[in-house]
Every structure is written in C-alpha cells, then in structure tokens.
C-alpha positions in Angstrom: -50.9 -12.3 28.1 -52.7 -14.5 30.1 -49.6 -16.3 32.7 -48.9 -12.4 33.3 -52.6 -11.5 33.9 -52.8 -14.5 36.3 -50.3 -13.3 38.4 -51.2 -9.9 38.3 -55.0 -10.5 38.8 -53.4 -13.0 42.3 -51.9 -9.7 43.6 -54.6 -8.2 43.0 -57.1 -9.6 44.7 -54.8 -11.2 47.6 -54.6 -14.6 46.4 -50.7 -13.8 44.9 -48.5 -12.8 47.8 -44.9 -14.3 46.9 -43.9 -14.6 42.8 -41.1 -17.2 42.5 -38.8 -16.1 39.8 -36.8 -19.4 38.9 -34.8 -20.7 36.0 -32.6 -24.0 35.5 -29.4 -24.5 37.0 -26.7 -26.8 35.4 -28.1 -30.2 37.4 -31.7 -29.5 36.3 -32.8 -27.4 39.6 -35.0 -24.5 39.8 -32.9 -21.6 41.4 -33.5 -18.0 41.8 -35.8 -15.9 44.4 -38.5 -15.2 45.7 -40.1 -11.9 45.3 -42.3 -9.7 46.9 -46.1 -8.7 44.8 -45.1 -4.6 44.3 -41.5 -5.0 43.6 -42.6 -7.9 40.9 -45.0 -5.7 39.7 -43.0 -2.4 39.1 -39.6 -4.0 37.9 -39.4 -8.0 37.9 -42.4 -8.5 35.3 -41.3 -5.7 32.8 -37.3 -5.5 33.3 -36.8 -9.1 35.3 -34.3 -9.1 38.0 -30.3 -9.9 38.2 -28.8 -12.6 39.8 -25.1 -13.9 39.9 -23.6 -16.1 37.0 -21.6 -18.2 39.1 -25.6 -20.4 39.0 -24.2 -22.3 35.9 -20.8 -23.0 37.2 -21.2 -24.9 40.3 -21.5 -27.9 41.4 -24.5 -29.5 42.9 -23.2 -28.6 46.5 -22.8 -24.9 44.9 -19.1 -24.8 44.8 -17.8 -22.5 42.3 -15.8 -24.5 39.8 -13.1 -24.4 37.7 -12.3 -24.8 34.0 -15.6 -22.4 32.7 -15.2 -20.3 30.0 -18.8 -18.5 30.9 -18.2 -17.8 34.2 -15.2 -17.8 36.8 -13.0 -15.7 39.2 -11.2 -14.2 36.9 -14.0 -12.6 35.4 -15.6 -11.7 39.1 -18.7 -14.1 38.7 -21.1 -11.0 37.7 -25.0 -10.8 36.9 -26.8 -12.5 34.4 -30.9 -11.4 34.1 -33.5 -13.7 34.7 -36.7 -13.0 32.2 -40.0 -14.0 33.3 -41.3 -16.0 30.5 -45.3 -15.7 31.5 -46.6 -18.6 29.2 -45.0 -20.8 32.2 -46.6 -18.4 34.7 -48.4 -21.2 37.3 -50.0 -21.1 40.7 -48.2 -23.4 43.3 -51.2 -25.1 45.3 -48.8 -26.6 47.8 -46.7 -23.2 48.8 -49.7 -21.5 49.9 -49.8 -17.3 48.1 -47.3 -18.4 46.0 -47.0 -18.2 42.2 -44.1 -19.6 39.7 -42.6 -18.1 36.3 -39.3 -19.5 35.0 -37.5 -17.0 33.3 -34.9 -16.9 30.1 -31.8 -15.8 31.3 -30.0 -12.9 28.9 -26.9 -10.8 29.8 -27.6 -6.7 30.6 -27.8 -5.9 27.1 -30.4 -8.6 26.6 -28.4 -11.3 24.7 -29.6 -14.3 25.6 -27.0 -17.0 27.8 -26.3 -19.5 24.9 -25.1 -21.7 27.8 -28.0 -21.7 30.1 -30.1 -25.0 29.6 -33.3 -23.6 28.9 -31.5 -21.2 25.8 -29.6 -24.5 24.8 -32.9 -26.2 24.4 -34.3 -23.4 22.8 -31.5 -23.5 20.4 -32.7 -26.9 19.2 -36.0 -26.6 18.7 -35.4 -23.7 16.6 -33.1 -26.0 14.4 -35.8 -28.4 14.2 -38.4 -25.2 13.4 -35.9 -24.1 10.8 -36.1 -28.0 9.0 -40.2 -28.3 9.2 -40.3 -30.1 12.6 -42.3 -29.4 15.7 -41.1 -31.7 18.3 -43.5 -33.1 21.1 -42.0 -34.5 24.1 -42.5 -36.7 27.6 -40.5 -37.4 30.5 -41.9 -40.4 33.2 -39.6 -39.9 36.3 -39.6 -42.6 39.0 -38.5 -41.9 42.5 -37.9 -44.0 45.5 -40.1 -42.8 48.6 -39.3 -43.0 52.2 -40.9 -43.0 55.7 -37.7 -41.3 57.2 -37.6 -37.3 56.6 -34.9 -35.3 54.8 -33.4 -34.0 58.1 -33.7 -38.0 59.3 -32.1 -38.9 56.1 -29.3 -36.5 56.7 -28.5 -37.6 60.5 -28.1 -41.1 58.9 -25.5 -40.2 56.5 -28.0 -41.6 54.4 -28.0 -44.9 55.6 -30.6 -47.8 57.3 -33.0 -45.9 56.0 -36.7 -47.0 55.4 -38.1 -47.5 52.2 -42.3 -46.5 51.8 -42.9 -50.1 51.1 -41.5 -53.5 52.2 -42.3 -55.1 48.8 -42.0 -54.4 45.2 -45.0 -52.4 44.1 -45.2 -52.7 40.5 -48.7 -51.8 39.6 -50.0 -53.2 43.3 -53.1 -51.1 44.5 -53.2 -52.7 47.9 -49.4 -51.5 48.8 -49.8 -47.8 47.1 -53.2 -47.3 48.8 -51.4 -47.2 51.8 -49.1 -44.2 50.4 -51.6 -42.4 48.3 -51.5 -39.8 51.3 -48.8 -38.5 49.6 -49.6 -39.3 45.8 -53.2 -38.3 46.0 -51.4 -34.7 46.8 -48.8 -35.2 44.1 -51.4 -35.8 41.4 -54.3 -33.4 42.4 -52.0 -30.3 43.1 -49.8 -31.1 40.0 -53.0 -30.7 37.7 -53.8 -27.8 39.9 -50.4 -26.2 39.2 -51.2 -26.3 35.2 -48.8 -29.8 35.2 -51.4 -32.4 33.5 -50.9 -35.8 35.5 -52.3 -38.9 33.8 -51.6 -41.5 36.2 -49.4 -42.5 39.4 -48.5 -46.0 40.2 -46.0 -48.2 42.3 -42.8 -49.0 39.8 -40.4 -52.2 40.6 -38.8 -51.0 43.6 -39.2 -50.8 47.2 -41.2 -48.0 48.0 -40.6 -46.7 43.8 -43.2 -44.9 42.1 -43.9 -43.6 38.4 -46.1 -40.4 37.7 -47.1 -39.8 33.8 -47.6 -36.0 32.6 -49.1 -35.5 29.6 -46.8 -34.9 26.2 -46.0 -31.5 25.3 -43.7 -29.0 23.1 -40.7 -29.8 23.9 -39.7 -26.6 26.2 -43.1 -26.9 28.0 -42.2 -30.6 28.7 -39.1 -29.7 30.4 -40.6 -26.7 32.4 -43.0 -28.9 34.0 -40.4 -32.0 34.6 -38.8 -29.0 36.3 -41.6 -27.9 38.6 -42.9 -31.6 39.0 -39.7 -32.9 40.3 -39.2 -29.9 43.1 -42.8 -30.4 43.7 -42.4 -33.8 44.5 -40.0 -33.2 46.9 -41.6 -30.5 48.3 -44.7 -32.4 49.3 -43.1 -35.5 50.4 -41.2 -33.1 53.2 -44.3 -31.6 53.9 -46.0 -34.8 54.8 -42.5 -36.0 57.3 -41.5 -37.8 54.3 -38.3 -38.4 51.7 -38.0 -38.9 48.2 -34.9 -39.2 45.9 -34.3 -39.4 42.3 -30.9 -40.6 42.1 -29.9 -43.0 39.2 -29.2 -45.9 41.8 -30.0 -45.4 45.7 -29.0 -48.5 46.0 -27.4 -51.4 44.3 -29.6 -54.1 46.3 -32.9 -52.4 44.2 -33.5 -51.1 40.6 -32.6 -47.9 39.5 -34.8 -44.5 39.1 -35.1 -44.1 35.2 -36.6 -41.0 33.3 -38.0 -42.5 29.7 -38.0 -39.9 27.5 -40.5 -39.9 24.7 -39.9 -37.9 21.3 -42.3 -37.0 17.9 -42.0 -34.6 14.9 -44.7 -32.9 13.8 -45.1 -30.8 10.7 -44.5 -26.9 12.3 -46.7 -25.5 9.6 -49.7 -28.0 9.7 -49.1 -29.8 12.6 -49.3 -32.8 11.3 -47.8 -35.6 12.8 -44.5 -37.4 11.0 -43.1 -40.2 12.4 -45.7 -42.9 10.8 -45.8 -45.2 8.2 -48.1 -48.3 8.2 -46.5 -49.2 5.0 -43.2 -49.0 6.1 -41.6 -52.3 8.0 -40.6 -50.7 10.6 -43.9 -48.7 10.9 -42.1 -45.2 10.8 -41.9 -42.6 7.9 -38.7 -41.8 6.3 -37.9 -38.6 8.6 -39.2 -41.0 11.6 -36.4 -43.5 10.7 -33.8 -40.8 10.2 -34.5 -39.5 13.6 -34.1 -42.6 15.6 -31.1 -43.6 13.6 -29.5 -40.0 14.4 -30.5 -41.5 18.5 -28.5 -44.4 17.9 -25.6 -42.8 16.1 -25.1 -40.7 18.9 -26.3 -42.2 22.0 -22.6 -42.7 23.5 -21.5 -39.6 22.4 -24.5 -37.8 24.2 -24.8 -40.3 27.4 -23.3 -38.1 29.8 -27.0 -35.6 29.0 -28.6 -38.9 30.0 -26.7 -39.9 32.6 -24.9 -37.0 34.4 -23.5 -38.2 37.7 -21.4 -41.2 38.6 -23.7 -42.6 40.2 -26.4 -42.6 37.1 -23.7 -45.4 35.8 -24.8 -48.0 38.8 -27.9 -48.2 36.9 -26.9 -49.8 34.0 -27.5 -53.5 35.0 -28.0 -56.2 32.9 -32.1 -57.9 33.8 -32.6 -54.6 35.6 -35.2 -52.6 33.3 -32.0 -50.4 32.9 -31.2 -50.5 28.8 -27.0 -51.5 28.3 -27.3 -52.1 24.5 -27.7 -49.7 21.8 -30.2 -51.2 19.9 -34.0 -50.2 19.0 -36.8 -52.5 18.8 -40.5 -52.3 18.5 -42.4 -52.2 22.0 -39.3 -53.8 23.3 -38.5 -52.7 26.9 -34.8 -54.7 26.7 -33.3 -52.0 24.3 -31.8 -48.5 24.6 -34.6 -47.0 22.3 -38.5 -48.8 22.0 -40.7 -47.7 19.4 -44.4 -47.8 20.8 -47.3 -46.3 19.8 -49.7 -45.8 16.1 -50.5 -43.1 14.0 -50.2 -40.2 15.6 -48.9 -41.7 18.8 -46.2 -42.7 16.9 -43.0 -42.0 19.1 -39.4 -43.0 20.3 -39.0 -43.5 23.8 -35.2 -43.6 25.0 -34.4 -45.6 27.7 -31.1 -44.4 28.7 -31.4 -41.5 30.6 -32.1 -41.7 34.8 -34.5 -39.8 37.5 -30.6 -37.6 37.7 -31.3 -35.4 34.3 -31.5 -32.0 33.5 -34.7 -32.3 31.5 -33.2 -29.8 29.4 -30.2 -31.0 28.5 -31.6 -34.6 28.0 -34.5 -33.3 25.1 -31.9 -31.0 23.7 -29.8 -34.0 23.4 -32.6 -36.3 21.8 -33.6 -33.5 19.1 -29.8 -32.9 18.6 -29.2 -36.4 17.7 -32.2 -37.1 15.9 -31.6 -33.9 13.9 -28.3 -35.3 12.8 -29.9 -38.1 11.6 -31.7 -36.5 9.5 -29.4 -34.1 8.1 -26.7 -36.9 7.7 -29.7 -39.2 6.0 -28.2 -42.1 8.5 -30.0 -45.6 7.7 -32.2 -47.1 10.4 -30.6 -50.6 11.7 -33.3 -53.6 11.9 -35.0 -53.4 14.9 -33.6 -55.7 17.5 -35.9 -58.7 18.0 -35.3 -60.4 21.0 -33.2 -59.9 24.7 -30.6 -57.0 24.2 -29.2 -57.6 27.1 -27.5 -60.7 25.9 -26.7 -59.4 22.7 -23.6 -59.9 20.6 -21.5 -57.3 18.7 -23.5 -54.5 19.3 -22.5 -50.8 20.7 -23.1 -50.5 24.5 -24.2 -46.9 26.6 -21.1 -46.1 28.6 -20.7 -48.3 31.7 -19.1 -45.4 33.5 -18.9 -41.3 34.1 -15.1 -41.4 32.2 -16.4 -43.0 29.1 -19.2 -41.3 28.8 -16.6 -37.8 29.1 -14.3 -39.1 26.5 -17.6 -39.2 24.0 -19.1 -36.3 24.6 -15.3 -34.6 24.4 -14.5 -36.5 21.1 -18.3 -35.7 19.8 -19.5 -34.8 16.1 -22.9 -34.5 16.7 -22.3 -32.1 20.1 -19.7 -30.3 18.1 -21.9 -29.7 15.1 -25.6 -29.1 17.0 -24.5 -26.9 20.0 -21.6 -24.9 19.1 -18.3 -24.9 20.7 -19.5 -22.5 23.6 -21.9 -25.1 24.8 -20.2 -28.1 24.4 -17.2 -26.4 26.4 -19.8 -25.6 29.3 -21.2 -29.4 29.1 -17.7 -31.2 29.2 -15.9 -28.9 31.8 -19.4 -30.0 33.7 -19.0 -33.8 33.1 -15.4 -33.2 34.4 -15.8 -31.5 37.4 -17.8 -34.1 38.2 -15.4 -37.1 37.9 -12.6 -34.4 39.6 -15.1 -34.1 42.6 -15.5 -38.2 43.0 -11.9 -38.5 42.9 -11.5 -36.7 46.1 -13.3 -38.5 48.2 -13.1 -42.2 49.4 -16.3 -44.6 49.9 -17.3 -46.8 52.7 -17.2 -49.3 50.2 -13.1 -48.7 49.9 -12.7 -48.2 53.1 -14.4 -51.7 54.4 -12.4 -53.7 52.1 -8.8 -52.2 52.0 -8.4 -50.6 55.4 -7.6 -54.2 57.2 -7.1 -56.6 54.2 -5.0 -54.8 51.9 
C-alpha cells in the first residue's frame, strides 16, 4: 500500500516524526491528534486510535449540543475509532516531520458512523456505483487575505482590519505579485503535499484570491478541499498573516464562493457521460437528468451549500453570488452553468460559499442529481440571459430559517441519506439558528439602543 509505505518508509529514515491522524468534523474541519512514529506504528496504522463522539455534535466553538440522536449526555459522549485510510496518506511540507492520513471513522465493533461526513459521502458515491456512475468532482474556494494576524484579528474583535490589497484584484498580476509571498508557498507546497494546484489568482475582492485544484473522484476531491483549506490557513499565520473563508466578511465587498463542479463517468469503462453534441443542450440524457435532479432540489439541499447564517449575506443580486434557480450554458448569472466539451463536459453549481463542508456539499450534488435520474425529472430550457432579474422562477433561500424548513420538509434528503443522517444534518442547521438567536449584533445595538 503505497500512502502506508510512505509513512512508514518517513519513520524510517527520520524524515516522518509526527503522523497526524485527522478526519472531518461537522463544519468541514480536520480534527483528531497528533501521534507519535512508534505508537503509530504498533497500534494507530493497524487498529487506529479512539477519540470522543461528542466531534460530530458541536458546534464550531466546540460546545456540546443538544437535540443529537448520535451523540449526547445522556448517552455519556463515548469513543468512536478513527481508521487511517492510507490512499490519503500525504507529507505536509509546511509542518516540518509531519505526515497526514484522514481516517474513516467506525464504532468498536467496526461499523462504520453513517453520520460522519466522510461515510455520508461514501454512502453516495456507492449509490451512484450501484447505478453505472463514477462521479468526478472540483471545489474552487476563494478567501479573503489580510496583513493583520489571527491573534491581531482577534484583539480587534474582528474589526478595522486590513485587507492584502487596496483594490480589486480580479486577474491583476501587478497587485498579486506583491502577495505571491504567501501564494507562491500555497501553490508549491500544495503540489508538494500530493494536492494538484493548477492556478492561483486575485478574485473580485479586496485582498480575495481563487486557487484551482485539479478534478478528482469525488471523496479524493473532498479530502484535499479538506487539507487545502487548513493549509491555507496554516501558512498565511506562518507568514504574520490572516485569511478567512466566510460566506460574507463583509457586506461592503463580495462574498467568498466555493463552485462546485460535477461529471459521471461510466464506473465500468470510464467513459465519460454527460455529453451530447447532438443534443440542444449539449448534454446526454443521464447529463440532463442529473442537472434537473440539482435544480429539483437545490432549496431543499441549500443549507449543505450554505451552512451558517452568515453564508445567506452572500446572496446579492450583481454580486457574482447566484439568487435564481435557473441553469444556463457558460452563464455565470445562474445557480447552475454548464461549461466545458466532451469529456469536460460538467455542472458547476454556484450556490454553495468558502463556509462548506466539502463533504456534505458533493454528497448533496450526487444526492440530487441521483434523484434526477431515478425520478427521470425533465431538464428546464436553459436560462438565456440575466437571472438575476428574472421573473417567476424558484430562488436559493435568502436566509438560515428557510433554508431549515427545506431541508426539514425534504424528499430528496429523506430518500438519499436515510433518516439517521438527515436527523444529524437538521438538528445541525438548528443549532445554528438557536446559537444566532442568543446573541445581539453591533448592527442592533447602533440602531435601537438610542432611537427606538
């Protein structure tokens, strides 16, 4: 197995001295430890190694939450085991020694945990195996970069802080030479870490950037969003720096998106699907069925693209933000854009934000398009001109609360994950709105504490 004889060889010969043992947490986060090269080596790699349940029922300040059926007080929060799954085994260039494998999570008999996200992505792709489809995948993740630290950031309250650039930088070379400090490192120790970067550039924000990995299965895809976006992080505080992937820092700039890009592919053959020259639309029959299963279901799955209330500010009208649930070819004004030929034929949704758990947000895309398929839904016409001003047509949920009452009242989350799952997912969507309620902004406070 080659990810477990690269880590094995590292301990080896010296070059290995810290294995990080991480899987997904609820908000898309690598958690789990650290462990030391002879305990990994006599245990962790054969038997993996335990750690508490309560990981997939907090909240992102890792409060312990209510309403889980998985995991709560009641059932005194016990272990869960975290597999290493070696084909993700990586070195980490910019934690020097270090090495990364995320793991399955199972309980101590060895079933798996249907509700962790990596097992409820799993649990997709198999229903796409078990119908003839391979699915291939891509996530482009903006972020908003800062000259003030983390720790700067934080004595702030988050606030007058200093964006990387004055100006918008969409596409500029002359404003991102003067950051490439930080995304030469990105790019070059991403490849380096087994994370295929295409391209960086500056996006339509203040100090926003877009960095392209290369399409993948669609696990391997999330695996890497997962390791690229701590990564990213990690590097921009190594270099004095910030950088955030919320939705919407800020309502005064655009928003942080996460495209995320979609194919079937024969699982026998591997030949691709989604094509059809002949076709008006340009895609096959099953290609057609897929995106109209996207459409059917994009409000009842927003809350996997959008899964914090602030991912809800980004949904502006003019703001390269979709609001309509439309399609069109190449068409960067609606909710889905069909782009690419032949084989790079592909939907790219436009919904979800920087916020996603990348494995909810492709489980949620195969989900849906799976249901189209099964339910033989008919493709709409594509939608021609601006979506944002158009008429009589369904809109992505303009906030958290709508988006809960879809996912609660859901068909398609009912029927592709199973009521386990879509238990875990709506008590999470909750909690969320039940934590925002108990707190007031600055906003409410500057314009009711004198005026009301």
């Amino acid at each position: 197995m080659p990810g477990q004889e690269l880590i094995a060889n590292g301990i080896a010969d010296g070059s290995i001295d810290t294995v990080v043992l991480a899987f997904p947490d609820m908000h898309g986060r690598p958690v789990g430890k650290r462990v030391t090269p002879d305990f990994f080596s006599a245990h962790v790699a054969e038997h993996g190694i335990e750690v508490c349940d309560y990981l997939l029922a907090v909240d992102i300040d890792m409060t312990p939450l209510p309403g889980y059926r998985f995991a709560n007080w009641d059932l005194g929060y016990g272990d869960v085991v975290a597999h290493p799954d070696f084909s993700t085994a990586r070195h980490i260039p910019w934690l020097p020694g270090t090495a990364m494998v995320i793991g399955d999570l199972t309980d101590e008999a060895g079933t798996p945990v249907e509700v962790s996200p990596r097992q409820i992505l799993r649990r997709q792709i198999a229903r796409a195996v078990e119908r003839g489809f391979r699915v291939s995948s891509a996530t482009e993740l903006e972020f908003f970069l800062f000259r003030d630290t983390y720790e700067e950031a934080h004595a702030k309250g988050w606030k007058g802080l200093t964006p990387h650039s004055q100006t918008i930088e969409d596409y500029q070379l002359l404003q991102t030479s003067r950051e490439e400090y930080i995304l030469r490192r990105i790019r070059h120790e991403m490849c380096a870490a087994d994370i295929p970067v295409e391209f960086s550039k500056g996006e339509a924000g203040r100090g926003q950037h877009e960095v392209n990995v290369t399409y993948a299965g669609a696990l391997e895809t999330a695996d890497r969003h997962l390791v690229f976006k701590n990564g990213i992080k990690e590097i921009a505080a190594q270099e004095g720096r910030a950088a955030t992937f919320m939705a919407k820092w800020t309502m005064d700039d655009v928003g942080s998106s996460c495209h995320v890009h979609n194919s079937l592919w024969d699982s026998t053959t591997g030949e691709p699907l989604m094509a059809d020259a002949a076709h008006a639309t340009g895609l096959s029959t099953v290609g057609r069925r897929f995106l109209a299963g996207q459409l059917h279901a994009a409000r009842q799955l927003a809350w996997c693209a959008a899964p914090t209330l602030n991912s809800y500010r980004r949904y502006v009208p003019g703001s390269w933000a979709p609001t309509a649930v439309v399609w069109g070819e190449d068409n960067r004004t609606c909710g889905f854009r069909v782009v690419g030929h032949g084989a790079g034929r592909r939907i790219e949704s436009r919904v979800p934000g920087a916020d996603v758990n990348p494995y909810l947000v492709v489980a949620a895309c195969i989900a849906a398009g799976l249901y189209g398929i099964d339910h033989e839904l008919e493709l709409p016409e594509a939608y021609p001109t601006n979506a944002y001003t158009a008429a009589d047509v369904p809109r992505i949920p303009s906030t958290l609360v709508e988006a809960i009452a879809e996912l609660a009242g859901s068909e398609v989350a009912a029927e592709a994950f199973g009521p386990d799952v879509h238990h875990h997912l709506l008590n999470t969507a909750q909690q969320e709105w039940e934590a925002a309620n108990r707190h007031v902004s600055d906003w409410e406070l500057a314009r009711n504490f004198e005026r009301i």
